[in-house]
N, C-alpha and C positions, 0 to 999 in steps of 0.2 A: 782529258776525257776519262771518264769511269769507264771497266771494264764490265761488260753484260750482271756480270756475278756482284760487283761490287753496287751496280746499279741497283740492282733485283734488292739487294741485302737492306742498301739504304732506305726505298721505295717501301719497303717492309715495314723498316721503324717509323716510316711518316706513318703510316696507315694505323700503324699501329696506339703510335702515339694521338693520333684523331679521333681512336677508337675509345680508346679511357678514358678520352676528355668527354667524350659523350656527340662529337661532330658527326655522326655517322655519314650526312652528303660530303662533307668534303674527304672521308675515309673514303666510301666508295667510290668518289669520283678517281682518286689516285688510283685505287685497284682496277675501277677497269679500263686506262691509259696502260695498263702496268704490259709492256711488252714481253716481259718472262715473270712467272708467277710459280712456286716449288707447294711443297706441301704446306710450308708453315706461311706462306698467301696466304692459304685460303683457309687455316685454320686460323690466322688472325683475325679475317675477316669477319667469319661465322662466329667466335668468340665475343667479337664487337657485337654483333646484331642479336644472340644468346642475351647479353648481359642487360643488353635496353629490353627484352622482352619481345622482339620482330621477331616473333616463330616463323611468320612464312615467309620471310627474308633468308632465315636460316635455312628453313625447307628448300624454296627456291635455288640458293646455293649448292645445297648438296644434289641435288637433281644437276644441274652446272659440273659438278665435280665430275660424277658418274659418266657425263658426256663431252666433258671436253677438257677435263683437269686428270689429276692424279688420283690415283684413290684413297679414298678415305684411309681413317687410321683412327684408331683407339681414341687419340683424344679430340679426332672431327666427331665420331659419334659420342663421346662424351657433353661435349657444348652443342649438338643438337639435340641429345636427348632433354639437356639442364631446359631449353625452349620451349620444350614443347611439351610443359607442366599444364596447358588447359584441356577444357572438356571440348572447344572447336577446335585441336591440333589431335583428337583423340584417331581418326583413322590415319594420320600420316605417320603417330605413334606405333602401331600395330605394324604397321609397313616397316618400319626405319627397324624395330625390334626382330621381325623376320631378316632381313638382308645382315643385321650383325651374326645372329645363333647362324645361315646358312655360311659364313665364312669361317667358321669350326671352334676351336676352343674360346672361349669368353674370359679377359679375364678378372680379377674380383673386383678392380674401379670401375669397371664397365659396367658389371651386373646390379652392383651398386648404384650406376645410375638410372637404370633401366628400372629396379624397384622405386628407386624414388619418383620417376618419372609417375609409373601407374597409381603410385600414391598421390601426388600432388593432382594427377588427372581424376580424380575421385574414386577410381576403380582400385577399392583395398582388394578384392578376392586373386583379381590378375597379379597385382605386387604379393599376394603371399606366394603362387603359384610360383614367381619368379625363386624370388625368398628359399622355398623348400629346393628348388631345383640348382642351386647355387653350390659348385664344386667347391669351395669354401667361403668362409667367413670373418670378416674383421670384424674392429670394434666401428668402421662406419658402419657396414651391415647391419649390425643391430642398433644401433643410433638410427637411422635411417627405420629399422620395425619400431620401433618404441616412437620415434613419434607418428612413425604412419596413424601407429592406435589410439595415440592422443588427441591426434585429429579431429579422429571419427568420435571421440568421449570417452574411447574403450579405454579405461586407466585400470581397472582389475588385466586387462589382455595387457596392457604396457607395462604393467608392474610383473605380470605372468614370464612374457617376454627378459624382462630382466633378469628372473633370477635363472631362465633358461640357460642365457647367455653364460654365467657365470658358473653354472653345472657344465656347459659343454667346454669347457675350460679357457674362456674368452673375458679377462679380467678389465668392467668395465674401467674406464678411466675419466678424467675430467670430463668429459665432451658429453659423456652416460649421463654422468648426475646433472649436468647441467640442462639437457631434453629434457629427465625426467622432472626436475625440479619447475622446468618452462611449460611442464604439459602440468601440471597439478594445480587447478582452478577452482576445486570444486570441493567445498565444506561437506559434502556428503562422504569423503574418501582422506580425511585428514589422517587417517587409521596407518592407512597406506603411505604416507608421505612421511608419518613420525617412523615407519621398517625401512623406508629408502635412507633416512639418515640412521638411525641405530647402523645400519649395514656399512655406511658408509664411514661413523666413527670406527668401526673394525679392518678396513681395508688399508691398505699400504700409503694411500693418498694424503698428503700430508695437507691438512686445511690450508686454506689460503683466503684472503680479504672476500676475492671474487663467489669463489663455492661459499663459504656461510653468506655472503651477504644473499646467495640466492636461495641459501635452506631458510634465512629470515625473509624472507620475499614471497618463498612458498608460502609458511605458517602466518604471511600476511593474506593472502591470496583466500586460504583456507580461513580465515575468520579464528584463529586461534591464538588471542591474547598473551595465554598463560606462556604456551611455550614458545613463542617469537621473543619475550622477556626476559623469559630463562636463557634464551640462545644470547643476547642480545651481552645480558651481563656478563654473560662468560666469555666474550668474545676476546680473540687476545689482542687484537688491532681493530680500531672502527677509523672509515673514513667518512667523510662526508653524506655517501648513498648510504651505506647501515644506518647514520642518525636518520637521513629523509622516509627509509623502508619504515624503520621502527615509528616514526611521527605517523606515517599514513597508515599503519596498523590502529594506529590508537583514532585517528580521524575517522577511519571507514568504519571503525566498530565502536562510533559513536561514544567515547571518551575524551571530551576533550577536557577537562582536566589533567589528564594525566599525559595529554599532547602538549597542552602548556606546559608544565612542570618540565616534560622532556627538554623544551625547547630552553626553559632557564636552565638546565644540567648542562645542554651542548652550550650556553655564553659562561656557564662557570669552567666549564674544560677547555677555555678558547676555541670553540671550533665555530671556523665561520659558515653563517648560514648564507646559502644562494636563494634565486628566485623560487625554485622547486621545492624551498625550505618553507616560506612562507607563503606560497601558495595553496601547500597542503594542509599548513595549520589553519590559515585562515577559513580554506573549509569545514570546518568544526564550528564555526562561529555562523548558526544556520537558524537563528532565532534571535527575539529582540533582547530575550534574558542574558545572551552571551555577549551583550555588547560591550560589556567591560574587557572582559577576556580579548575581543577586538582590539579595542583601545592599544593593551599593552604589548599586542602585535604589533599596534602599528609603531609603537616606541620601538621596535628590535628595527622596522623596516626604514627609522630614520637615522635610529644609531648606526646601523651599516650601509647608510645612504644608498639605501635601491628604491627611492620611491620615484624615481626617475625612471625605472625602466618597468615599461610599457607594459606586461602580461602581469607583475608584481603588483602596479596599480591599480589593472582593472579589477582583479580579484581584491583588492580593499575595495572599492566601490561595490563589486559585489556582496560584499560581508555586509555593507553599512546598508543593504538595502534588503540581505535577510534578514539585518537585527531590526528594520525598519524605520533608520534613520535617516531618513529620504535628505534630509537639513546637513548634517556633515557627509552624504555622498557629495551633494552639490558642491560644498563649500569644496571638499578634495577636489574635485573636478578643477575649478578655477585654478586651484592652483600647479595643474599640469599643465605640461604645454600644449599649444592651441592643434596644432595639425594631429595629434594622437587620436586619431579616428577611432583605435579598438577603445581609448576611455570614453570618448563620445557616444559612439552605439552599447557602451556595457550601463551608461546612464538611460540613454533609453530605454534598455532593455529593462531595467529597473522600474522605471516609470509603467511601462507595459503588464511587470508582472503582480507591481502592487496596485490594477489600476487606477491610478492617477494619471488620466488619458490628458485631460486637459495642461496638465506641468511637461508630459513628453509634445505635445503641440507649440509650446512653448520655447523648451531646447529646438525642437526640428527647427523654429523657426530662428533662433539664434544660429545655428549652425550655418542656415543659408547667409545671414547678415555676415560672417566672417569667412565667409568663399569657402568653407567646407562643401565640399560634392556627396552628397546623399551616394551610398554606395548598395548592394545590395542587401548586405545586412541593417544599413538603415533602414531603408521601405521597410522590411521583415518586420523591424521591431516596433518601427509605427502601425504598421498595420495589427498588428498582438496588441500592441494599447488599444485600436478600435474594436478588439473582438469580444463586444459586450453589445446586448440589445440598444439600450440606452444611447450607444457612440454611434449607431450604425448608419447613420448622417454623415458625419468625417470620415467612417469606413468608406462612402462612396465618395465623398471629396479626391479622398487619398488613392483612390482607386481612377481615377477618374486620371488626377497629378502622375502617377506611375505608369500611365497607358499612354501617358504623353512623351516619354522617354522609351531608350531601349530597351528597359528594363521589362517592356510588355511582353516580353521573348525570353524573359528569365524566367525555365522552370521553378525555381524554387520560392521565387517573388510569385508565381501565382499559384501554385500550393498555399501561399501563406495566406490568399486574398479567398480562396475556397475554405479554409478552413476557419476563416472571419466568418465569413457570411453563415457558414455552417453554425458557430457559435451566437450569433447572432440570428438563429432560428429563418434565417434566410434560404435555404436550400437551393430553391430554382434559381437566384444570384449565381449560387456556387458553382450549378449545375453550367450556366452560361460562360462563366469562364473557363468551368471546363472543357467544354464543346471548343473554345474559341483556340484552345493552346494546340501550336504546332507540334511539341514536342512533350511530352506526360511520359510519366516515370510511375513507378509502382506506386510513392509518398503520393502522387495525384488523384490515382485512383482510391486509394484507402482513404486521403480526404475526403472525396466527397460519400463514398460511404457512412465516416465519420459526420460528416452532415445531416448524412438523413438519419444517423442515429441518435441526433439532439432532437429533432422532431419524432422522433420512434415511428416513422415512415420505414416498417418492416419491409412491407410491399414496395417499395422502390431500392430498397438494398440489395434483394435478391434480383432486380431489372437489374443493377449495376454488374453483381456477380458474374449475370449469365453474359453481358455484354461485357466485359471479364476475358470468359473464356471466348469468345467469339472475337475480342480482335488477340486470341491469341495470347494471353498475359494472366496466368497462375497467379489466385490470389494465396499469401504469404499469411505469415501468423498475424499479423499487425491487423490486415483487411479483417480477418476472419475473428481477432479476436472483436475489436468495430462491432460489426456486425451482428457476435452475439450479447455484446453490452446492452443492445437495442432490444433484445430479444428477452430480458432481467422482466417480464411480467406473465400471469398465467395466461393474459388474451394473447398473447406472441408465442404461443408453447410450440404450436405446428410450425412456425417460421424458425426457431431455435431447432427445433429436430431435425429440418431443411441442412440445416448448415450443420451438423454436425453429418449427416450423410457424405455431405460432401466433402466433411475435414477425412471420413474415411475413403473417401474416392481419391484422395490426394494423399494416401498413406501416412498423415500425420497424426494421427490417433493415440501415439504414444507421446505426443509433445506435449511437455510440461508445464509450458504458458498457455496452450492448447485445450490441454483438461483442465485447468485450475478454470479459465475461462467457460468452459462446457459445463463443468457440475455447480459451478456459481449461478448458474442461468437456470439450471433444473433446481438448481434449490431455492433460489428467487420466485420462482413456476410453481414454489414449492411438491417438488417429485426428488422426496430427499432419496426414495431409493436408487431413480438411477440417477441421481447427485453419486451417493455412495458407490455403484457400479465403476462410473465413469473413474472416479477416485481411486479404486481398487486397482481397476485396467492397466493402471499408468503401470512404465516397468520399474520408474525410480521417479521418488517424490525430492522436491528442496520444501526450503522452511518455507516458500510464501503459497506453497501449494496445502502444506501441512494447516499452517496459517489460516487458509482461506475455509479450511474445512471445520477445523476449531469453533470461528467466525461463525458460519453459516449452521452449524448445529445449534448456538448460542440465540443468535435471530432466532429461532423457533423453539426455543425455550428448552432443547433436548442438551440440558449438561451433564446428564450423564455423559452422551456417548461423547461432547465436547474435551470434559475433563478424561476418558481414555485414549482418545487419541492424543491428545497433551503429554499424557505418560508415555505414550509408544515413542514420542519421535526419539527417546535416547538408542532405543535397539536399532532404530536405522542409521545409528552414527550422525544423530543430525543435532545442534546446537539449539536451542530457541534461541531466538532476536527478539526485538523490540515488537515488531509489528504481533510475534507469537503472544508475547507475553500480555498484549492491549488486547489482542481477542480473546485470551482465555479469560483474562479479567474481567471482559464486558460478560463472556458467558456466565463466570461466576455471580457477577452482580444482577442478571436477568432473572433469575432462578433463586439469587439471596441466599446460593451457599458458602456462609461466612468457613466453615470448616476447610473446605477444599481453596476456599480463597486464601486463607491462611497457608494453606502445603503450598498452592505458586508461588506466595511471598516466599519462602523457605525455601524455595527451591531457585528462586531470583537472587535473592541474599549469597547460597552458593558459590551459584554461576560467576561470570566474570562482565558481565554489565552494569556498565553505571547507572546509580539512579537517576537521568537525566528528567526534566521537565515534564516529556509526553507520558511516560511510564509513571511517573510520581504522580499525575492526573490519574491516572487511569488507577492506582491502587483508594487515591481518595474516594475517587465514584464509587470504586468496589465499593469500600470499607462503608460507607453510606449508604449505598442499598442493602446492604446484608447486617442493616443494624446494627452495626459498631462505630458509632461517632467517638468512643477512644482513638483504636487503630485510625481512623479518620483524619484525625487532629495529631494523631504523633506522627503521620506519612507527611503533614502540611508543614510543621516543624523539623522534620530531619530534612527538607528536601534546601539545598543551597540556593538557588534559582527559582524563585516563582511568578508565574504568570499569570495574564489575568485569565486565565482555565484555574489556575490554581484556587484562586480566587472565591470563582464562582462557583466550583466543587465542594471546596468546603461552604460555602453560604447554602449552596442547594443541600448540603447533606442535612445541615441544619433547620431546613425549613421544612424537610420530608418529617423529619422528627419531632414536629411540631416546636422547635424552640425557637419561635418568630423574633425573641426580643436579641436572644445572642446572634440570628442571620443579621440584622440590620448591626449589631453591635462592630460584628464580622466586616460588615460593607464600608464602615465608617473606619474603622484602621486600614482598609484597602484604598480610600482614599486618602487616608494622613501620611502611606506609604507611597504613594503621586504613581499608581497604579488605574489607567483608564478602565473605567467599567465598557462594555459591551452589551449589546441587546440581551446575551445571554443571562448575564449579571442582571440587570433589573427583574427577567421573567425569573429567577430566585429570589429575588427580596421580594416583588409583588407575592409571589407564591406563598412565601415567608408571615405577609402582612394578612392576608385574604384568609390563613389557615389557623392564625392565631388572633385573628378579629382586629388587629392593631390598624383599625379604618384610617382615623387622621396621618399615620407614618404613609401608609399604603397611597393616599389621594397626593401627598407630598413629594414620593420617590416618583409617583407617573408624572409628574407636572417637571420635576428635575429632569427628565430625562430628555426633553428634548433644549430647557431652556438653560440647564448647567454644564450639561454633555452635548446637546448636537446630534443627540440620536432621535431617529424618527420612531415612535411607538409601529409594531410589527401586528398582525392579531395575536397572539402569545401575548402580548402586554393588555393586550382590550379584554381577551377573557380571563385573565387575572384582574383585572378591574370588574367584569361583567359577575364573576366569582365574588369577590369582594364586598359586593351593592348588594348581592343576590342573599347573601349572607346574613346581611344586616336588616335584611326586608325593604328593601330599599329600592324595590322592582322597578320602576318607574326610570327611575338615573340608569340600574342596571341595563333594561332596554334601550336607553337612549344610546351608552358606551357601544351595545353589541352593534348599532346601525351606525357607529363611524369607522368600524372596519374596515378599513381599504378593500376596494374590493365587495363581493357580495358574501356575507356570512355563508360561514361553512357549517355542520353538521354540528363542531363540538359547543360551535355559540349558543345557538338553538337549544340543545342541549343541557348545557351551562343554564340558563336560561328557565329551560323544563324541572330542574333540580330545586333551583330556588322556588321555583311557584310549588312544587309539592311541599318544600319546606315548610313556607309561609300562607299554605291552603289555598294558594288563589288558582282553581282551578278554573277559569276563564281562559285566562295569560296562560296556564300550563296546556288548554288545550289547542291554543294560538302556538305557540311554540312548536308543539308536537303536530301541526298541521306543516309548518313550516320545513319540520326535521324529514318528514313523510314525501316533499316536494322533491327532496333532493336522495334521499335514499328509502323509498317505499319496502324493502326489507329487511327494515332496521329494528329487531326487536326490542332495543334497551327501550322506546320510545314505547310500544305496547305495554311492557314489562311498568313503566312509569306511571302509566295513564292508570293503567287498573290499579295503582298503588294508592293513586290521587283519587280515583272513582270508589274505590272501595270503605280508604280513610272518612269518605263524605257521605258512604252508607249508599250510593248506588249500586247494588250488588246487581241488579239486571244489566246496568249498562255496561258492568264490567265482566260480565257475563258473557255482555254480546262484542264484546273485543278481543276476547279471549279465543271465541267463537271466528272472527273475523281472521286470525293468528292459524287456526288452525286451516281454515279453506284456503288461505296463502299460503302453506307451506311454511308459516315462519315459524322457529324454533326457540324456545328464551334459550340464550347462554348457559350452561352447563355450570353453574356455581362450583367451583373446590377448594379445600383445603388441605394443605399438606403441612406434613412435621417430621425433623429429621432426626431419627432417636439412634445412635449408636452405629452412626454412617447413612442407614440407609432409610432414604425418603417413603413414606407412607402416605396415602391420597385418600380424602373421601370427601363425596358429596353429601348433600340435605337428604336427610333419613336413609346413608347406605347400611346395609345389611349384609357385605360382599364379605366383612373383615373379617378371619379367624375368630378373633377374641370381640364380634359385635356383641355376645350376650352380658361377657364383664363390662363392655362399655356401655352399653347403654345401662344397665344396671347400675355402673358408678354413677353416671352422667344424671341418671333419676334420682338417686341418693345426693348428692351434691346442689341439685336443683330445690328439694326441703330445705336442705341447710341452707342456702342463701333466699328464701323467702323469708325462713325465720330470722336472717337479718335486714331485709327491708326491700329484697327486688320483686316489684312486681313485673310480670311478663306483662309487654305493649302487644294486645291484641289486634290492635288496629291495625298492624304491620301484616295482617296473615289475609290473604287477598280472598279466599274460601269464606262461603258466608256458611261456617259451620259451627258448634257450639264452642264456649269458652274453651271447656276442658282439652277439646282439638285443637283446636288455636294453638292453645302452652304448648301438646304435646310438638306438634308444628314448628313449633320457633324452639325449644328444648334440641332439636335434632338436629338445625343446621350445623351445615358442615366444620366451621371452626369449633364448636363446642364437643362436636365427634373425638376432632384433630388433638385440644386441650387435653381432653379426657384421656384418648390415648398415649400423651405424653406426659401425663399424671400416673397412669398405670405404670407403664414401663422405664420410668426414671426414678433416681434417688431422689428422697426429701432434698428440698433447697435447690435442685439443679432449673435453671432457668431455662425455659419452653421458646421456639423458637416457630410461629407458623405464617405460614404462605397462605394468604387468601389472595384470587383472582379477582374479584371484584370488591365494591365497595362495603365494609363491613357494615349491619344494620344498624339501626342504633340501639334495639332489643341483646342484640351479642355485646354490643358494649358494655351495656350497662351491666349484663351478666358476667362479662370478663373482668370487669372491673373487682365486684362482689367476689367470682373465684380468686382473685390475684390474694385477696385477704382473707378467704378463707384457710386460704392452701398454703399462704404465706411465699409462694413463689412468682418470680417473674416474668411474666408471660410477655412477649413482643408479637405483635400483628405487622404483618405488610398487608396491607391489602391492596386496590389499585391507584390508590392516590397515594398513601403515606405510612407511617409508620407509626404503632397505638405502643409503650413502654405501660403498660397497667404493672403497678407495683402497691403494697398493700391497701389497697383499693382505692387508687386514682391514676387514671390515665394522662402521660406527657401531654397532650393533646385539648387537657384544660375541657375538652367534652366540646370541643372546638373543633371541626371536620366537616 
């Protein structure tokens, strides 16, 4: 028999040893049998139930102790306080804190826990109070302040903190830099993170594998290439995680060339790679262009035979399904083994995301032929293949199949059925299933919000909201951002103002996914001011906030203020990305400032990102709009990787330019390079064919398009055809094209339509057209503005008289014609007969001098173009003064001989300015370029690129 003591002692380590293992009933059931129990009972005990997270186990206990046990002691309140880290344990925290400070001196691992405790409870102001009030301090003490701050974001307070510590003579050590290194997230504070290491190459701490591989882990964190590289090489030992950190520096910041290279440098130094190795690379293989790079993954992942293990495979079937190769996921697949469910559902999910609904209907149904159990990730990912209009027949199938199982009590399987039917323009579906779920989560509710905001059902988003707060459930950023996606039009402006009230009723005002979403909706509303307010407000921007703003000044043509804030983001210590660099580029190309497009490029070139696919698009669009089809054609050529964007970028630049015969030249080695065209692709070579007359290629490529490709002609293809017929005087065909538009013709057919009848005088058809354009948008001035171009050219000056007349008792206004030109940076604007400019009297003086000279070489002024039924000599001066010939003149005055003229017209140039620009180009012996709003004029010694073809 055991004596009482020897019992007690053993009954201890049973309980104890149940407690590690994680048994907690069969721990407590020994404890409370346990006939004598000591102090270290019950802090076993409480330690056990501490470490699984049972706060009010632990509470409960200690309340036990108080009343019929021993009393506490330093390390019972130590493993109650570790417990009672939440925000529902916050009042027995307050409690347990009181009863330790009233039994007198504290000592420093106590107080140390008690700060962390207030920290983890959310309450940083109570854990500093602690903090300050602490009769000393170790180095967890401040470990324990430094990440409370990191916590909360505060990394200037955490970095503050640090060097505190180190003035009050508290030399951090290992455990310091590794917080601070774990708290450091954020590319806006990389400043910060490069003085945490300088500080720490100075200290006594002798590097070690662990500390660099987390100072290369930070500077991955931080998006900072250059010196994760520099660390990297200098390293005086790498294991394994250094190679893994360094590849996923190079993966997350979109480099995968130099992620591959990495990965053949780790097989030249024998280091073997694990799952984590080829997991990370393969996510850089996130397009169809990278599917080589794929491929010789997959060689590394059969020479070190891991294609058997089950996360390593799914993530190849992933790759082969962003690069688009739906035919070798499949084939991988067969060759795994059959019960590997995560391969199964990562093929589905594949099928769902490219979809191809009908191939994942397919698998689901093979998987049931081989006793696979549909599990909840399955329904999920079949249900994502049905969430397209088109499918939403099998959405209710499948809906119907999943409600026949348990699965109909799976939150997250009916989120996934709500947010079908949302995407499927279905709402009141969604709404039903919503109603029907026992148990909804916050993802449920922000679904169906997310529903009514595919139908922009404002007025039922805000019903949702208020029932929201009514059963008691604070919507989140997710809901709210939802919500104001829906709200991106000016008729929604009052319902977007709604929901911003109420992001400051809920104190998130300062949230950065928050405002970015808020001033995208005011500038969509277009109210760029409080777009800008909102923007200003924030207390700290990231790049996609930066990004969005770029973006949204660019949509409305404002590059200036686009291209400044572009230069600011370095003074906030902030990088451009990729998504930065595709908005400022689209700004530049909006606006056709080739100058400032050039400083991004140079300023890209720089930086430390690769020229990858999307960004190599995006400089050819530039270079295209801003009239440089060199830089063009040398971005299409440096870029390694092209796609069919790439493609159709340089075809469309080429057909803006009027050089129809090299777009198709362009299309035809796009094809000999087994490069699939896209709907996009044909609306540039149509474009191409319609704008240089080349009828017969033009009737050829639309006829290809469905019967050599498979594509269905879109309208974008019909009013390049309608363009095309309309062209050639060929009204009759051109009408027939516009009436098999899918669909009912929209404004710009009509239109389309309207243009050629004024071309070719038949003002019958132009006034059917323009009756037709009037049905669907009655204050539509281009459509007035036409008609009296057409009435006048045919000498009815009363009639057009009485439309003009008509324009004005409707309020309707013509469009504000302008042109601009950019002379020595700064952009200069004028409209038809302005008078505003400093220097009007030398211009229009040159502009009349100039006007002699090129009569006496053969231009006559097209009077017919002046809608005024006033004398000749009016007329000329009339057409003399529009706005581009202002714009010329002025960049005739103020430039060197030979320097080539660069102008912005908004609308479509006359055919009276042509013919005169053409005549200036050789008088003046310079190169004049036109954007106007279809295309782009190259007049050089007097002939326009354009062939007089427009």
């Amino acid at each position: 028999m055991l004596g009482s003591d020897q019992q007690m002692i053993v009954e201890n380590h049973l309980v104890h040893a149940y407690g590690i293992c994680g048994e907690l009933q069969d721990s407590r059931k020994i404890f409370d049998v346990m006939p004598q129990r000591n102090l270290f009972s019950w802090n076993i005990m409480i330690g056990a139930y501490a470490s699984s997270g049972s706060g009010d186990q632990v509470v409960n206990l200690l309340y036990d102790m108080f009343n019929q046990g021993p009393y506490p002691n330093y390390v019972t309140y130590i493993s109650v306080l570790r417990a009672c880290t939440s925000s529902e344990m916050w009042e027995e925290a307050k409690l347990i804190h009181s009863v330790i400070v009233e039994g007198g001196s504290v000592p420093c691992n106590v107080e140390n826990a008690i700060f962390s405790m207030y920290a983890k409870c959310g309450n940083l102001q109570d854990a500093l109070t602690v903090f300050e009030r602490m009769e000393s301090r170790n180095e967890v003490s401040w470990n324990a302040l430094i990440s409370a701050y990191a916590s909360k974001g505060c990394f200037a307070d955490a970095f503050h903190s640090f060097n505190q510590m180190i003035l009050q003579g508290c030399n951090p050590g290992r455990a310091t830099y590794m917080t601070l290194l774990n708290a450091f997230d954020d590319s806006s504070i990389l400043q910060l993170g490069r003085s945490i290491h300088v500080q720490f190459m100075g200290s006594n701490i002798e590097p070690d594998i662990v500390l660099n591989t987390a100072f290369l882990n930070m500077y991955r964190k931080n998006g900072s290439l250059r010196d994760a590289r520099t660390l990297f090489d200098n390293l005086p030992q790498r294991n394994l995680v250094s190679w893994n950190v360094m590849l996923a520096t190079y993966a997350e910041n979109g480099s995968p060339g130099e992620a591959l290279a990495l990965l053949g440098q780790m097989y030249l130094q024998q280091v073997k790679p694990d799952g984590i190795t080829f997991i990370t690379i393969l996510n850089t293989c996130s397009e169809p262009a990278m599917l080589i790079n794929g491929e010789i993954i997959f060689d590394g992942v059969v020479k070190w035979s891991m294609e058997s293990d089950a996360l390593v495979g799914s993530s190849l079937l992933s790759m082969y399904g962003k690069c688009a190769a739906l035919y070798e996921a499949r084939a991988l697949l067969e060759r795994m083994p059959d019960n590997n469910m995560v391969a199964w559902n990562s093929m589905l999910a594949i099928y769902a995301q490219k979809e191809h609904t009908q191939e994942a209907i397919e698998l689901f149904g093979e998987m049931q032929a081989r006793g696979l159990i549909a599990d909840r990730v399955t329904c999920i990912s079949m249900i994502r293949a049905c969430s397209q209009p088109s499918m939403i027949n099998q959405g209710i199938r499948l809906h119907v199949l999943v409600f026949s199982t348990t699965l109909k009590r799976n939150t997250a399987v009916c989120n996934a059925l709500i947010t079908m039917y949302g995407k499927c323009k279905k709402a009141a579906y969604a709404e039903k299933v919503f109603k029907a779920m026992t148990v909804r989560d916050q993802i449920s509710w922000n679904a169906l919000i997310a529903a009514y905001a595919q139908q922009e059902d404002v007025g039922e988003i805000l019903n949702v909201l208020l029932e929201m707060y009514q059963n008691g459930v604070k919507p989140n950023k997710a809901s709210l951002v939802s919500a104001l996606d829906a709200c991106c039009m000016p008729v929604a402006l009052t319902s977007g103002q709604i929901i911003h009230y109420q992001i400051l009723d809920l104190g998130l005002e300062t949230d950065v996914m928050l405002g970015t979403a808020l001033f995208t909706m005011y500038g969509k509303c277009n109210k760029l001011e409080d777009a800008r307010r909102v923007f200003d407000f924030l207390p700290k921007h990231d790049v996609v906030s930066w990004s969005a703003m770029i973006s949204m000044y660019g949509q409305h043509g404002h590059g200036k203020e686009a291209f400044r804030i572009f230069h600011e983001m370095p003074s906030g210590g902030l990088v451009p990305n990729r998504v930065t660099y595709i908005s400022i580029l689209d700004a530049c190309a909006s606006v056709a400032a080739l100058p400032e497009g050039k400083l991004v490029h140079a300023c890209f070139t720089e930086g430390e990102l690769e020229l990858d696919v999307i960004v190599g698009n995006a400089f050819i669009s530039m270079y295209g709009k801003c009239g440089s089809l060199e830089n063009a054609v040398y971005m299409f050529k440096r870029m390694k990787i092209r796609d069919v964007v790439s493609w159709s970028a340089l075809i469309a630049a080429f057909s803006q330019h009027g050089h129809g015969e090299e777009a198709i030249n362009i299309f035809c080695e796009m094809l000999e390079n087994c490069v699939r065209p896209d709907n996009i692709t044909f609306v540039s070579v149509l474009s191409a064919c319609s704008h240089a007359g080349l009828f017969a290629e033009g009737c050829k490529y639309f006829d290809s398009m469905e019967e050599d490709h498979g594509l269905t002609a879109t309208e974008d293809h019909y009013l390049c055809m309608i363009d095309l017929f309309g062209r050639m005087g060929r009204l009759d065909e051109a009408e027939k094209y516009l009436l098999k538009i899918p669909g009912k013709p929209g404004i710009v057919a009509w239109m389309t339509l309207l243009s050629a009848s004024r071309l070719h005088n038949d003002l019958e058809r132009g006034c059917y057209a323009a009756e037709k354009v009037l049905e669907i948008d009655p204050q539509n001035d281009a459509v007035y503005v036409t008609l009296s171009n057409m009435l006048s050219a045919a000498g009815k000056w009363d009639e057009a008289a009485k439309l003009r007349k008509i324009m004005i008792q409707r309020g309707i206004k013509k469009s504000q014609g302008w042109s601009s030109i950019t002379v020595d940076g700064r952009v200069t604007e004028f409209s038809a007969g302005d008078t505003s400019h400093p220097q009007t009297s030398e211009i229009h003086s040159e502009l009349d001098k100039i006007t002699e000279e090129i009569k006496m070489m053969g231009y006559v002024p097209d009077t017919k173009l002046v809608l005024h039924d006033v004398v000749e000599a009016e007329k000329e001066l009339l057409l003399c003064h529009h706005s581009e010939r202002l714009a010329i003149t002025f960049g005739l005055i103020n430039t060197q001989r030979g320097t080539p003229l660069h102008v912005i017209k908004n609308l479509r140039v006359c055919s009276d300015c042509h013919t005169a620009t053409k005549y200036i180009s050789k008088l003046t012996k310079r190169t004049i370029i036109v954007r106007d709003a279809n295309r782009f004029h190259h007049f050089e010694n007097g002939i326009c690129s354009c062939g007089d073809y427009w």
